[in-house]
Gaussian input, Z-matrix of N, CA and C with variables (Angstrom, degrees):
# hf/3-21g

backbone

0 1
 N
 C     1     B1
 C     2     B2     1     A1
 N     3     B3     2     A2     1     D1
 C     4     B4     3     A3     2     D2
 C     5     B5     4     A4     3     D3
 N     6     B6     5     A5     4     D4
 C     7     B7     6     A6     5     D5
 C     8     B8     7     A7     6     D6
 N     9     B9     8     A8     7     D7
 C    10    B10     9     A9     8     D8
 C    11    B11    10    A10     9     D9
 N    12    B12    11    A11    10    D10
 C    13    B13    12    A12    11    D11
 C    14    B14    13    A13    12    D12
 N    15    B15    14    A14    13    D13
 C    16    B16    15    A15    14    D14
 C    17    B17    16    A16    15    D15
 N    18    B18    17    A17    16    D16
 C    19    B19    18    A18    17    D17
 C    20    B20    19    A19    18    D18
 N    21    B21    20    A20    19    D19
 C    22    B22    21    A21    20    D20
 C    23    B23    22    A22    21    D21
 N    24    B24    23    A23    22    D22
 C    25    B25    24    A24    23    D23
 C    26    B26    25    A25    24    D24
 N    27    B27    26    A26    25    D25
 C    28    B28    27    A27    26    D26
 C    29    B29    28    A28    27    D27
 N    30    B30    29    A29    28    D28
 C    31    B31    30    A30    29    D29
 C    32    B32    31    A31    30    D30
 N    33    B33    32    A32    31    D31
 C    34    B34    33    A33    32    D32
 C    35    B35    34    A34    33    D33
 N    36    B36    35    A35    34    D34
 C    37    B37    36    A36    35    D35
 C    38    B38    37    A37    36    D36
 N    39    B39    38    A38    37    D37
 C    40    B40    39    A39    38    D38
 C    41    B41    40    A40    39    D39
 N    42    B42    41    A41    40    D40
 C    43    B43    42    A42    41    D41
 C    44    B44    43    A43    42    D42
 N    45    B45    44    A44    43    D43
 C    46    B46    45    A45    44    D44
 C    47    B47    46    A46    45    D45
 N    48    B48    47    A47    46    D46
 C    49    B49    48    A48    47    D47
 C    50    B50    49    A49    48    D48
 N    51    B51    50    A50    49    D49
 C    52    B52    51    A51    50    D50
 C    53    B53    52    A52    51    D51
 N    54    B54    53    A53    52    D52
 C    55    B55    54    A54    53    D53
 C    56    B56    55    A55    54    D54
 N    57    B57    56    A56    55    D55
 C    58    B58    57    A57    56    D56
 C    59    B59    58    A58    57    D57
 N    60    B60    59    A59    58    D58
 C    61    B61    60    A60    59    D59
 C    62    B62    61    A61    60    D60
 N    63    B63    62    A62    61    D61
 C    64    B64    63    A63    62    D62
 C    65    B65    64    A64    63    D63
 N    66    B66    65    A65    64    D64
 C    67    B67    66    A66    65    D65
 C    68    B68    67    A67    66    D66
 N    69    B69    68    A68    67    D67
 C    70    B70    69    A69    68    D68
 C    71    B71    70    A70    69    D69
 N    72    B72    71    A71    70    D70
 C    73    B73    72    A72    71    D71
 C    74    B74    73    A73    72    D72
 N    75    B75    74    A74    73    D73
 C    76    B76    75    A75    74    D74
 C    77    B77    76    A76    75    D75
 N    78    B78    77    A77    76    D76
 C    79    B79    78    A78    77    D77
 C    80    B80    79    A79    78    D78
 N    81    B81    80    A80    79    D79
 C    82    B82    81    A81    80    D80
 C    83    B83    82    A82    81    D81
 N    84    B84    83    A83    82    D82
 C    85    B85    84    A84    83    D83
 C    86    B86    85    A85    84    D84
 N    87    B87    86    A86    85    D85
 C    88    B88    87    A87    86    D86
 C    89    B89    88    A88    87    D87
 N    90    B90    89    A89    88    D88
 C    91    B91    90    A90    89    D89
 C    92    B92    91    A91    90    D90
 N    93    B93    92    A92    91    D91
 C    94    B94    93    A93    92    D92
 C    95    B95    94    A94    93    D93
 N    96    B96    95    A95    94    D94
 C    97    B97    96    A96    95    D95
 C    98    B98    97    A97    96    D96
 N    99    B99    98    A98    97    D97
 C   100   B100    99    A99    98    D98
 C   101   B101   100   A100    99    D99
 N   102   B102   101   A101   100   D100
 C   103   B103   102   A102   101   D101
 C   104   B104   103   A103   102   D102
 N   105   B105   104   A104   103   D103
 C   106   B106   105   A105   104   D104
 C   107   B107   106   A106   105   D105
 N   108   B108   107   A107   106   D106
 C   109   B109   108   A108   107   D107
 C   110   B110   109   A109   108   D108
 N   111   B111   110   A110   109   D109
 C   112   B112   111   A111   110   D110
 C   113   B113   112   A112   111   D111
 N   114   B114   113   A113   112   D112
 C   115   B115   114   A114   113   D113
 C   116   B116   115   A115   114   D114
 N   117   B117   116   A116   115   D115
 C   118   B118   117   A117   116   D116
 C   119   B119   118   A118   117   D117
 N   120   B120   119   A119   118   D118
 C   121   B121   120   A120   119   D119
 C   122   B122   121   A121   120   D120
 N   123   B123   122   A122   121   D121
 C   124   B124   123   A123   122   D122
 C   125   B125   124   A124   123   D123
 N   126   B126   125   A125   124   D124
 C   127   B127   126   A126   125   D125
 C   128   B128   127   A127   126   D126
 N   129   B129   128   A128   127   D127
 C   130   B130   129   A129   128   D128
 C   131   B131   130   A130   129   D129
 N   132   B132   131   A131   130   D130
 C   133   B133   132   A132   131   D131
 C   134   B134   133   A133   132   D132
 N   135   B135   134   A134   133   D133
 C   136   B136   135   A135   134   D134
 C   137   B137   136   A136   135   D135
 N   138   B138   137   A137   136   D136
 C   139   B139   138   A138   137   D137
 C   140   B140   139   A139   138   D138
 N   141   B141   140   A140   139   D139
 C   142   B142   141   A141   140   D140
 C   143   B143   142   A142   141   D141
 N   144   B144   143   A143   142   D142
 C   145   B145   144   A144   143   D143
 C   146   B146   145   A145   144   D144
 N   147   B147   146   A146   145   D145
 C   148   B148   147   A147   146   D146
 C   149   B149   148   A148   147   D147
 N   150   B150   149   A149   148   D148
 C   151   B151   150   A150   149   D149
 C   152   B152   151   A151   150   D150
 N   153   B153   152   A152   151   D151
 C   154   B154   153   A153   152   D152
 C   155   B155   154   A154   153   D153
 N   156   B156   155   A155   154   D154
 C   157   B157   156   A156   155   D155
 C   158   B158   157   A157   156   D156
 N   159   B159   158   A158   157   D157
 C   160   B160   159   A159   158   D158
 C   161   B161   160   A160   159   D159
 N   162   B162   161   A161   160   D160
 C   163   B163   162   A162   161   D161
 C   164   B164   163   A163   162   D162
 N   165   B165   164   A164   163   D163
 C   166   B166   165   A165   164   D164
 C   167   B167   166   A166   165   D165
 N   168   B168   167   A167   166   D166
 C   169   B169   168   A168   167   D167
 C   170   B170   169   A169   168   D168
 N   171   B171   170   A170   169   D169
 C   172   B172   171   A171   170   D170
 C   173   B173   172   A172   171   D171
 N   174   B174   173   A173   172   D172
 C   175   B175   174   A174   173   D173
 C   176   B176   175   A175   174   D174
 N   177   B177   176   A176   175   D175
 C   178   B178   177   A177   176   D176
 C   179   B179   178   A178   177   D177
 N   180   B180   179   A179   178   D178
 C   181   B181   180   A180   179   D179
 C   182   B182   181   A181   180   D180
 N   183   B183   182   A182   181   D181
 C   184   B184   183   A183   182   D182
 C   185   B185   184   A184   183   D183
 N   186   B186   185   A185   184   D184
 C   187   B187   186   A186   185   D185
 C   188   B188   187   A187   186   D186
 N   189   B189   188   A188   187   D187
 C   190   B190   189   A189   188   D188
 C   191   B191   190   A190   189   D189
 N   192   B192   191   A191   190   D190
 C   193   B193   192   A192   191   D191
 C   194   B194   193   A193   192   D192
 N   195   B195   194   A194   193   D193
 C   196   B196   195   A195   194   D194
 C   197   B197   196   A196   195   D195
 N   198   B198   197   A197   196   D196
 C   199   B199   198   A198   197   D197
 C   200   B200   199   A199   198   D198
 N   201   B201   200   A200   199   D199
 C   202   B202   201   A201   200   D200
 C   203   B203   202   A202   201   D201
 N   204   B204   203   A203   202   D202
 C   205   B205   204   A204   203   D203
 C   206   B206   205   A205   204   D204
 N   207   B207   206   A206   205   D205
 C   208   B208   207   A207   206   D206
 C   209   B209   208   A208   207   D207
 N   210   B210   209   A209   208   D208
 C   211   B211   210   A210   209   D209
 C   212   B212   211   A211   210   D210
 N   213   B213   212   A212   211   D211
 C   214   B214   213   A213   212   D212
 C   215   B215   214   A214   213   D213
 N   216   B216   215   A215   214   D214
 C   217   B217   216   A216   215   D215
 C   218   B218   217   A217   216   D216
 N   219   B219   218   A218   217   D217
 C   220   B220   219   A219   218   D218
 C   221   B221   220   A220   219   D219
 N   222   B222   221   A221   220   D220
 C   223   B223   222   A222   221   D221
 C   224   B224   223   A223   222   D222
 N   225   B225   224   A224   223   D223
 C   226   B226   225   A225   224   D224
 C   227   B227   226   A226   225   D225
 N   228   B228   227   A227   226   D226
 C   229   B229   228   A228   227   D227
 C   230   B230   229   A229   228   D228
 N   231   B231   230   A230   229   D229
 C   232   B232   231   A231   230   D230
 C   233   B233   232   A232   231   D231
 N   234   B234   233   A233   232   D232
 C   235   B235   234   A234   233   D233
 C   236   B236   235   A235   234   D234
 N   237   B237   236   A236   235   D235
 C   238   B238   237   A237   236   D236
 C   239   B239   238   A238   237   D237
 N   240   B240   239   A239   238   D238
 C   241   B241   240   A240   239   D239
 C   242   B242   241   A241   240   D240
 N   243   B243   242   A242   241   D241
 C   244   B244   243   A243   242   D242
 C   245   B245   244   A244   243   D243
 N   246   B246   245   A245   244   D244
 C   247   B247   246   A246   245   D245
 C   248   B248   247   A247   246   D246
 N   249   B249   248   A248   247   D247
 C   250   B250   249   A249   248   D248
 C   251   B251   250   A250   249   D249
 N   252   B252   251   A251   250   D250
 C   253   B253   252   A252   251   D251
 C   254   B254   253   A253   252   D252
 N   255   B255   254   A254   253   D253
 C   256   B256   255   A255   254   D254
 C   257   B257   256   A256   255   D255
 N   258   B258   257   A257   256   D256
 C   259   B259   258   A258   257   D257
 C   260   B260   259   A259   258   D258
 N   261   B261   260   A260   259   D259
 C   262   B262   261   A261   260   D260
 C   263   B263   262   A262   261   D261
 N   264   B264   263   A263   262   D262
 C   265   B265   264   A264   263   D263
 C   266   B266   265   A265   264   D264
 N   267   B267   266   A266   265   D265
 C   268   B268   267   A267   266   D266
 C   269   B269   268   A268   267   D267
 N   270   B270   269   A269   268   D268
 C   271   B271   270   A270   269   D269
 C   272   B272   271   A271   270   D270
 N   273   B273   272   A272   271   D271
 C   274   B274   273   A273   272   D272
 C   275   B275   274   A274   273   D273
 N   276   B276   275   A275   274   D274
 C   277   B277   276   A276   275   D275
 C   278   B278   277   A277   276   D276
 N   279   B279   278   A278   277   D277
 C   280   B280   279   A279   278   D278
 C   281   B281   280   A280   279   D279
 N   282   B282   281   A281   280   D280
 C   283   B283   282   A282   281   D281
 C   284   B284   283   A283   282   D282
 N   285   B285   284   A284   283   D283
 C   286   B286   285   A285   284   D284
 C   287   B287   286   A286   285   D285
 N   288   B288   287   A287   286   D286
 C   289   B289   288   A288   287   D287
 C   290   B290   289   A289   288   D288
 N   291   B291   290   A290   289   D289
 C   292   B292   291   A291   290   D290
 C   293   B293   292   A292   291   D291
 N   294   B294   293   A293   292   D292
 C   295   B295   294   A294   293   D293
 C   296   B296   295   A295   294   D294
 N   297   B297   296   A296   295   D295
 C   298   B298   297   A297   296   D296
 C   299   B299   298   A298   297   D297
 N   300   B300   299   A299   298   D298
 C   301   B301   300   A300   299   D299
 C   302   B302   301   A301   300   D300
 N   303   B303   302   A302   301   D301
 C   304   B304   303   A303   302   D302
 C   305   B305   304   A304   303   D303
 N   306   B306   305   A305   304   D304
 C   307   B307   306   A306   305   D305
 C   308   B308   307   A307   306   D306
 N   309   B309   308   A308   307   D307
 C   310   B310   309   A309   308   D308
 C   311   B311   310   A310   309   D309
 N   312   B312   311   A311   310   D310
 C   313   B313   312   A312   311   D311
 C   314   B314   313   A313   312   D312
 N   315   B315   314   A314   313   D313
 C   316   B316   315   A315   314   D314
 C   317   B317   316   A316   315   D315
 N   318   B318   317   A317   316   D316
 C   319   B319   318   A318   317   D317
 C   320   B320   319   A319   318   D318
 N   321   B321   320   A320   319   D319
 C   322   B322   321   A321   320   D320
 C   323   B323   322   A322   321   D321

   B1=1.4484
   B2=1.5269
   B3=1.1563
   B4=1.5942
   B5=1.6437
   B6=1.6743
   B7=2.2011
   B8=0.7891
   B9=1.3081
   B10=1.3723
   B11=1.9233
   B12=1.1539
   B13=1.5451
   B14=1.1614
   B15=1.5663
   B16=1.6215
   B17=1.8171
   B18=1.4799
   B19=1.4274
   B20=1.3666
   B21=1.5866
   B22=1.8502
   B23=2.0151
   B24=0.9389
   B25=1.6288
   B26=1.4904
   B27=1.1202
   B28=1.3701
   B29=1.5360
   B30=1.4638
   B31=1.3178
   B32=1.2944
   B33=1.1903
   B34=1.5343
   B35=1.7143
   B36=1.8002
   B37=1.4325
   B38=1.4509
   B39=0.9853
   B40=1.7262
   B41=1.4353
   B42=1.3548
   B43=1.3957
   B44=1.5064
   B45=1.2562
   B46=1.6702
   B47=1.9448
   B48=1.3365
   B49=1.4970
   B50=1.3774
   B51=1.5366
   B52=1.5927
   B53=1.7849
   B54=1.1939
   B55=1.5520
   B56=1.2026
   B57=0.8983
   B58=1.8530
   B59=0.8996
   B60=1.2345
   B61=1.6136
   B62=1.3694
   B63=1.5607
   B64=1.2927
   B65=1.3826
   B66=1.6238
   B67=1.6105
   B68=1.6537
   B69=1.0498
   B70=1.5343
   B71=1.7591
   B72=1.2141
   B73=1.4312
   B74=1.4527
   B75=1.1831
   B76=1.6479
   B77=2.0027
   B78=1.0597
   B79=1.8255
   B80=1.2449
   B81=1.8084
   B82=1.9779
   B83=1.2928
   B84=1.3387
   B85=1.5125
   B86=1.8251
   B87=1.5563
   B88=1.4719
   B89=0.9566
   B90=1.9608
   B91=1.2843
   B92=1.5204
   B93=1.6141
   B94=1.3754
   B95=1.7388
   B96=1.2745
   B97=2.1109
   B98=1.1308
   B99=1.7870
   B100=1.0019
   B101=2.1716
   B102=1.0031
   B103=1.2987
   B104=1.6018
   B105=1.4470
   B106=1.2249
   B107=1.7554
   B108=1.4956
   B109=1.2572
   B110=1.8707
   B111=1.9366
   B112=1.7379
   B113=1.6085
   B114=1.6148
   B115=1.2344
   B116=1.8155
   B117=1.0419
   B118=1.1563
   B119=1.6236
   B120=1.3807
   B121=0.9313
   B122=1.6708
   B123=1.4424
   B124=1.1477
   B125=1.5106
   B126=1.7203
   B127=1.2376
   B128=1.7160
   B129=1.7209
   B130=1.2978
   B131=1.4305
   B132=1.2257
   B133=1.9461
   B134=1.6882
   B135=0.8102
   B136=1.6254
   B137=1.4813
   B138=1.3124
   B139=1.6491
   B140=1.5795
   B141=1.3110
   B142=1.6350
   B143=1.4257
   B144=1.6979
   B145=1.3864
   B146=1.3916
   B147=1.2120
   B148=2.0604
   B149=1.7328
   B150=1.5854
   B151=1.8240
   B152=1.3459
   B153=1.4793
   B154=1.3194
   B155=1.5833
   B156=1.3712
   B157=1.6669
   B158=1.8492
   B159=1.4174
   B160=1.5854
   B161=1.5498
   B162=1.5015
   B163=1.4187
   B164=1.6609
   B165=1.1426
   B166=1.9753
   B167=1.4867
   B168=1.5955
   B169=1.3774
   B170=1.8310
   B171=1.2666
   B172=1.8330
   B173=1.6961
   B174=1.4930
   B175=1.5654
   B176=1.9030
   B177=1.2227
   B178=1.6835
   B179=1.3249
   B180=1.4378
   B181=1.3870
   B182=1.7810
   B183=1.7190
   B184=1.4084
   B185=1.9866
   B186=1.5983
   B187=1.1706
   B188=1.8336
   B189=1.3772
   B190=1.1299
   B191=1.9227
   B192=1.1306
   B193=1.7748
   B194=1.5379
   B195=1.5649
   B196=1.3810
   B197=1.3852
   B198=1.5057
   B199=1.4079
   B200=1.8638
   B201=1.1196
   B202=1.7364
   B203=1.3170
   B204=1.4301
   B205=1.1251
   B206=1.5425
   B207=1.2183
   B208=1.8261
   B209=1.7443
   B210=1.4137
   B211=1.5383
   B212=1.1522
   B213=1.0838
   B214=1.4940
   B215=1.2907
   B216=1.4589
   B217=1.7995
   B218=1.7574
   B219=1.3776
   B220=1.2862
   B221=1.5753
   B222=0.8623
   B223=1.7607
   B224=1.8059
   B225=1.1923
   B226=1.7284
   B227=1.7121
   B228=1.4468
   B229=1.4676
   B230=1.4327
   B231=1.2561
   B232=1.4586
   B233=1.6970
   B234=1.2902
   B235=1.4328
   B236=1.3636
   B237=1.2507
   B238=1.8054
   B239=1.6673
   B240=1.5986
   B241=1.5555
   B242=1.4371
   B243=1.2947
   B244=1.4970
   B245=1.9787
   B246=1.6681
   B247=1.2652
   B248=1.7420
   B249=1.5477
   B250=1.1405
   B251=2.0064
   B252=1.1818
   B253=1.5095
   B254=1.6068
   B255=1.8184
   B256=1.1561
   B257=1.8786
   B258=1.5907
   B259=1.1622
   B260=1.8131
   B261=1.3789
   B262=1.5552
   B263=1.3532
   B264=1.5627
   B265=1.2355
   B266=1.6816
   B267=1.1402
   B268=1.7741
   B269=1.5859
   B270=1.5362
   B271=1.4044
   B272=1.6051
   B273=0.8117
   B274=1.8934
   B275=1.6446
   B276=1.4442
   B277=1.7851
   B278=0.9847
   B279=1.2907
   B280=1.4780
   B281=1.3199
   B282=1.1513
   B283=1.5601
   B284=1.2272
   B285=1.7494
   B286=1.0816
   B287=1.9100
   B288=1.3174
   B289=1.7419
   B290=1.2361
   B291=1.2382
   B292=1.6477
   B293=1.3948
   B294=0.9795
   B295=1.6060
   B296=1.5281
   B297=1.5151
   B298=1.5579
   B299=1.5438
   B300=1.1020
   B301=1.8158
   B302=1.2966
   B303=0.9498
   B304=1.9271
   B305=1.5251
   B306=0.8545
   B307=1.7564
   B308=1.5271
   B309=1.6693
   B310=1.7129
   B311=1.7243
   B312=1.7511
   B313=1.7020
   B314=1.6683
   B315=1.4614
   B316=1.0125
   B317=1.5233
   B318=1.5911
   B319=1.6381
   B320=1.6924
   B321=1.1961
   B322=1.6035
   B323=1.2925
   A1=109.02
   A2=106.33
   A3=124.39
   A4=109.62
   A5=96.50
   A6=91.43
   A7=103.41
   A8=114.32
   A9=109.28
   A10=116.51
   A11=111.17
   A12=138.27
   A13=99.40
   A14=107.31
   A15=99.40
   A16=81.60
   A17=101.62
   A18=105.96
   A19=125.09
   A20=96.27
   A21=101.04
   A22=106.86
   A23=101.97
   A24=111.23
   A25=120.49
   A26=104.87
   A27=113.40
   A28=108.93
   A29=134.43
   A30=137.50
   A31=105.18
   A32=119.09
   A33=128.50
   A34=102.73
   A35=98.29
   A36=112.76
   A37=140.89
   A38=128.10
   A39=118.80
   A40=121.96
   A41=103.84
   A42=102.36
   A43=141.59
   A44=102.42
   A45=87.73
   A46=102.79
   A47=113.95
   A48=125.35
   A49=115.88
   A50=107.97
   A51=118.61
   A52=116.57
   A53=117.83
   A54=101.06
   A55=129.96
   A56=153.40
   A57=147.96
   A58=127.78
   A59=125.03
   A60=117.69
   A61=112.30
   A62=134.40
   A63=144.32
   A64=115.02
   A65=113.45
   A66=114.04
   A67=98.30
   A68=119.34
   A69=116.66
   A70=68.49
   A71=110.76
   A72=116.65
   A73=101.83
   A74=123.49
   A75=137.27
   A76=97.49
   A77=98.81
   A78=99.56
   A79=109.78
   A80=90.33
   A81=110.89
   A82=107.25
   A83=88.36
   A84=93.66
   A85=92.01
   A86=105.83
   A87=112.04
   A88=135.69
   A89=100.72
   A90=114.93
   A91=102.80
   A92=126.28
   A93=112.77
   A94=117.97
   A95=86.15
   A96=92.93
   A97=86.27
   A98=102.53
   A99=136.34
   A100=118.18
   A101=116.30
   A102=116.58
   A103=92.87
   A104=127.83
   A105=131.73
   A106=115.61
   A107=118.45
   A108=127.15
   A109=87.76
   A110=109.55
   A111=101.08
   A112=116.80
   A113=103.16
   A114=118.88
   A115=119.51
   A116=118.27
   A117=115.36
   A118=105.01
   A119=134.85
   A120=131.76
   A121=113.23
   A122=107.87
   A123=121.86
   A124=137.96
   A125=97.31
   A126=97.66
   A127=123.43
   A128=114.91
   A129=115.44
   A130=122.53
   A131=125.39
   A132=121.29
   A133=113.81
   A134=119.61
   A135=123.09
   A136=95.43
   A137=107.63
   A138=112.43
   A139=131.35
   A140=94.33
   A141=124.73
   A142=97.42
   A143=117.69
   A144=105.48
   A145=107.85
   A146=124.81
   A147=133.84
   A148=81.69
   A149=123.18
   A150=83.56
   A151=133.57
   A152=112.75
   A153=113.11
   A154=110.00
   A155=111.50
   A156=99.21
   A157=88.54
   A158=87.54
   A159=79.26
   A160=109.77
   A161=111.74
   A162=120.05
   A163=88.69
   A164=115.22
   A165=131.71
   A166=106.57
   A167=116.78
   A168=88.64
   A169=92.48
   A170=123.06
   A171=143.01
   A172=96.42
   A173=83.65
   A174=111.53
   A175=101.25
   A176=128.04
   A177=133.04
   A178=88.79
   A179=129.39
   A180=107.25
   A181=123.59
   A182=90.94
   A183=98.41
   A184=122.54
   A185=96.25
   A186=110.68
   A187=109.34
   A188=93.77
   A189=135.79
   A190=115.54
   A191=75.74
   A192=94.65
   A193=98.32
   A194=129.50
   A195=124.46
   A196=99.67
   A197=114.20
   A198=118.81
   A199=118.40
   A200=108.15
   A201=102.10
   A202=103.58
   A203=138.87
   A204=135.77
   A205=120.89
   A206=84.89
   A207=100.71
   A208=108.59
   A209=123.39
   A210=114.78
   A211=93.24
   A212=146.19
   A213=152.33
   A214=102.54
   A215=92.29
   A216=122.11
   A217=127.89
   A218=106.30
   A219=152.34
   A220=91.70
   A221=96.49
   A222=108.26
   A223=109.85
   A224=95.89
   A225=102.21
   A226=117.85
   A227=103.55
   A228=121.93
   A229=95.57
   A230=149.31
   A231=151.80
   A232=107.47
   A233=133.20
   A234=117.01
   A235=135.57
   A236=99.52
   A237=111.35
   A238=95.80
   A239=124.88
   A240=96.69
   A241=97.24
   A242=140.89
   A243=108.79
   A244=102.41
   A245=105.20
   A246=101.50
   A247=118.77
   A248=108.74
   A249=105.77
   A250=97.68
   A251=112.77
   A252=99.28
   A253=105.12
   A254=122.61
   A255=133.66
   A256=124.31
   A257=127.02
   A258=91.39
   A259=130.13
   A260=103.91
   A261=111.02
   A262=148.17
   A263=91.41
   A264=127.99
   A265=127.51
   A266=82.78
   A267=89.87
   A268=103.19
   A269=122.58
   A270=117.87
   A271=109.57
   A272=108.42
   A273=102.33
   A274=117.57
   A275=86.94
   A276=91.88
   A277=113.05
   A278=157.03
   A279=174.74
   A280=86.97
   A281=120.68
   A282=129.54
   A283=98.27
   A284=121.45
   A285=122.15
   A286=129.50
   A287=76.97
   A288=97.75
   A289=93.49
   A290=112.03
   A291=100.10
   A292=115.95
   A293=124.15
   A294=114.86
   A295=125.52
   A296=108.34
   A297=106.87
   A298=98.74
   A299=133.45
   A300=140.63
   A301=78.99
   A302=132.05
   A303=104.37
   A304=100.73
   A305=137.69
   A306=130.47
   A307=116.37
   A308=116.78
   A309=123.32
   A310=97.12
   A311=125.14
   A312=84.87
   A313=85.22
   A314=112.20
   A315=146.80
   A316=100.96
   A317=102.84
   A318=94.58
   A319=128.24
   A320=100.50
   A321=113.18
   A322=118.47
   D1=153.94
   D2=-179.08
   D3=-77.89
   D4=117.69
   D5=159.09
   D6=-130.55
   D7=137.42
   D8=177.17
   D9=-88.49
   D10=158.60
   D11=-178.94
   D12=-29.80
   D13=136.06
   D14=169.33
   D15=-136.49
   D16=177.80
   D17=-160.86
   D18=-86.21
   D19=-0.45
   D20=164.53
   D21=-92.24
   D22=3.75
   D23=170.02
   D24=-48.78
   D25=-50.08
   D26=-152.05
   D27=177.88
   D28=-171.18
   D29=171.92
   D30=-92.35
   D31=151.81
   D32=-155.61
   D33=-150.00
   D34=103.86
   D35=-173.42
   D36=-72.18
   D37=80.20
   D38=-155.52
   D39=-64.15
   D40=85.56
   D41=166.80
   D42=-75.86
   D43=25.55
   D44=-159.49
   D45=-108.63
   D46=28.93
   D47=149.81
   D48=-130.72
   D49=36.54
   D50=151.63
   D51=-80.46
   D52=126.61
   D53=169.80
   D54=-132.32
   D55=83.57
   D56=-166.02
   D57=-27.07
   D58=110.42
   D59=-171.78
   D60=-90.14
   D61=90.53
   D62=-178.81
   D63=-84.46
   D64=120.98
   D65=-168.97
   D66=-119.71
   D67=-176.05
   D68=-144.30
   D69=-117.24
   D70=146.48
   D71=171.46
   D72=-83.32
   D73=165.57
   D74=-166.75
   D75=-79.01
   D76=155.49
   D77=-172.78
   D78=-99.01
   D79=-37.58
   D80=-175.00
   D81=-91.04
   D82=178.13
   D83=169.77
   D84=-157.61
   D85=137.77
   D86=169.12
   D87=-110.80
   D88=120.58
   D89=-148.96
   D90=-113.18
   D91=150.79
   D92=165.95
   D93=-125.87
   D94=128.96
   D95=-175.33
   D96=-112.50
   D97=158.61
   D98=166.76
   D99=-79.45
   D100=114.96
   D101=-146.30
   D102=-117.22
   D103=160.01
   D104=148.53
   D105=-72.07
   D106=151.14
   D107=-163.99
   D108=-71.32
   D109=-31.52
   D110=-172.42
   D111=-62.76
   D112=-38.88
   D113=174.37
   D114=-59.29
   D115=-61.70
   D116=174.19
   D117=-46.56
   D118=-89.02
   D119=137.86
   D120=43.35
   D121=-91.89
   D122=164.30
   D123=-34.44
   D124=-62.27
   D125=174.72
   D126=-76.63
   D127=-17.49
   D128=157.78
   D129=-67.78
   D130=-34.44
   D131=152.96
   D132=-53.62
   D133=-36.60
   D134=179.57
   D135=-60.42
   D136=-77.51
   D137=-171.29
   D138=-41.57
   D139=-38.00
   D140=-164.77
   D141=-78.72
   D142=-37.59
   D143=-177.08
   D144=-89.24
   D145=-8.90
   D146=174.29
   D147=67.24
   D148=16.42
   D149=145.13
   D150=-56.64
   D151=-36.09
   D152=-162.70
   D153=-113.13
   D154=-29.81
   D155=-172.00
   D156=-169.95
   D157=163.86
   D158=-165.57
   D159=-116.73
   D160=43.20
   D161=179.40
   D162=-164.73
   D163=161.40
   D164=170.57
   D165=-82.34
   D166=-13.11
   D167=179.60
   D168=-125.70
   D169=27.41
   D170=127.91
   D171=-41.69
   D172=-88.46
   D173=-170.87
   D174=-25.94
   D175=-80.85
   D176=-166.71
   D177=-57.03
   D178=-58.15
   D179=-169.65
   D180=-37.67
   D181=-58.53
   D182=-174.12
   D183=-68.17
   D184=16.76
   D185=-170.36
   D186=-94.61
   D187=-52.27
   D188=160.51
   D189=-33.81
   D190=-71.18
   D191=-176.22
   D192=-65.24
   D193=-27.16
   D194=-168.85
   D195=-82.62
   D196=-42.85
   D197=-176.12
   D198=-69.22
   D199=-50.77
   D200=158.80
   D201=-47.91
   D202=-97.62
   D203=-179.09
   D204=8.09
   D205=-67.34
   D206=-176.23
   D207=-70.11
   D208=-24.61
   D209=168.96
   D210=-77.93
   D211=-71.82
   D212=-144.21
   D213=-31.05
   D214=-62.22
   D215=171.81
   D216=-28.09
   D217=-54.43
   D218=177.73
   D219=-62.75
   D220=-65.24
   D221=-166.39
   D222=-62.52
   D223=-37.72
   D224=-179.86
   D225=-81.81
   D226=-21.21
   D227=173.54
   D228=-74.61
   D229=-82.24
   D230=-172.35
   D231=-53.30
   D232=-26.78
   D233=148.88
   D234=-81.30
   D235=-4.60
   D236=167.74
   D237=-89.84
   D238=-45.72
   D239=-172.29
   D240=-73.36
   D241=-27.85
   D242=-153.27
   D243=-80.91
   D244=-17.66
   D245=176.08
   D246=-71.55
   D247=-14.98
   D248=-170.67
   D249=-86.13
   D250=-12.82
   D251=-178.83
   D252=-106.80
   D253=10.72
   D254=138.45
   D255=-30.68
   D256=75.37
   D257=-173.84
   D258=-72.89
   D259=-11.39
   D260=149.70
   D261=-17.31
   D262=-64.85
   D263=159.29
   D264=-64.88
   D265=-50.62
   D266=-177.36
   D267=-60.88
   D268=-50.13
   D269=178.00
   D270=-74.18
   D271=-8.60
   D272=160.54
   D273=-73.32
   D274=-39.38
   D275=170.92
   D276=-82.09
   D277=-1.15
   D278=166.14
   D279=-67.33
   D280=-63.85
   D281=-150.28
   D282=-63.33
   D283=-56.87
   D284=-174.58
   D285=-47.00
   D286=-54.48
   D287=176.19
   D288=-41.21
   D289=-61.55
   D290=-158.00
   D291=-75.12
   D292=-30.64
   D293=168.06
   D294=-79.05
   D295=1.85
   D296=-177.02
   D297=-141.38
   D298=9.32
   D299=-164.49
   D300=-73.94
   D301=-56.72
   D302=-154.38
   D303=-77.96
   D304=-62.63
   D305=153.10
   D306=8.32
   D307=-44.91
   D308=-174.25
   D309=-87.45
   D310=-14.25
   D311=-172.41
   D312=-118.34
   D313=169.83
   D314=-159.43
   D315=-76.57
   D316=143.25
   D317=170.93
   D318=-93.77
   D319=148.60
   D320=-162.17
   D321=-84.45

């Protein structure tokens, strides 16, 4: 059976003005590309005027994020057409419709 420690046991450690010092890990990271003089350029007029973001590396981010976006995009359009000339597929979606079509319209 279990006893627990009493203080002629052994040495007995006081932890309770130990504290962890937890720091926020870094978000960025600094990177350097090779840029055109138009580009730079660019993205320092963007910034400078706070139309778009209110720092130059706002600005590439949100450039960035537009441009994935937009493949992603790209990418999901060309697996929907090649599934739509799937005839496999297409009668699977057939299938579906018909067992769940009244489910998609609204009641009257």
């Amino acid at each position: 059976m279990f006893e627990p420690l009493r203080p002629t046991d052994g040495p007995i450690f006081d932890t309770h003005d130990l504290h962890a010092m937890i720091r926020a890990m870094a978000t960025k990271t600094k990177r350097t590309y090779n840029l055109s003089p138009e580009t730079i350029s660019r993205v320092r007029d963007l910034a400078e005027a706070g139309r778009l973001a209110a720092s130059q590396d706002r600005v590439v981010e949100l450039a960035v994020e537009r441009l994935y976006l937009g493949v992603q995009a790209q990418e999901e359009a060309a697996s929907w057409a090649r599934a739509a000339e799937d005839p496999e597929f297409m009668a699977e979606m057939r299938g579906l419709e018909a067992a769940f079509g009244e489910l998609e319209r609204w009641p009257e």
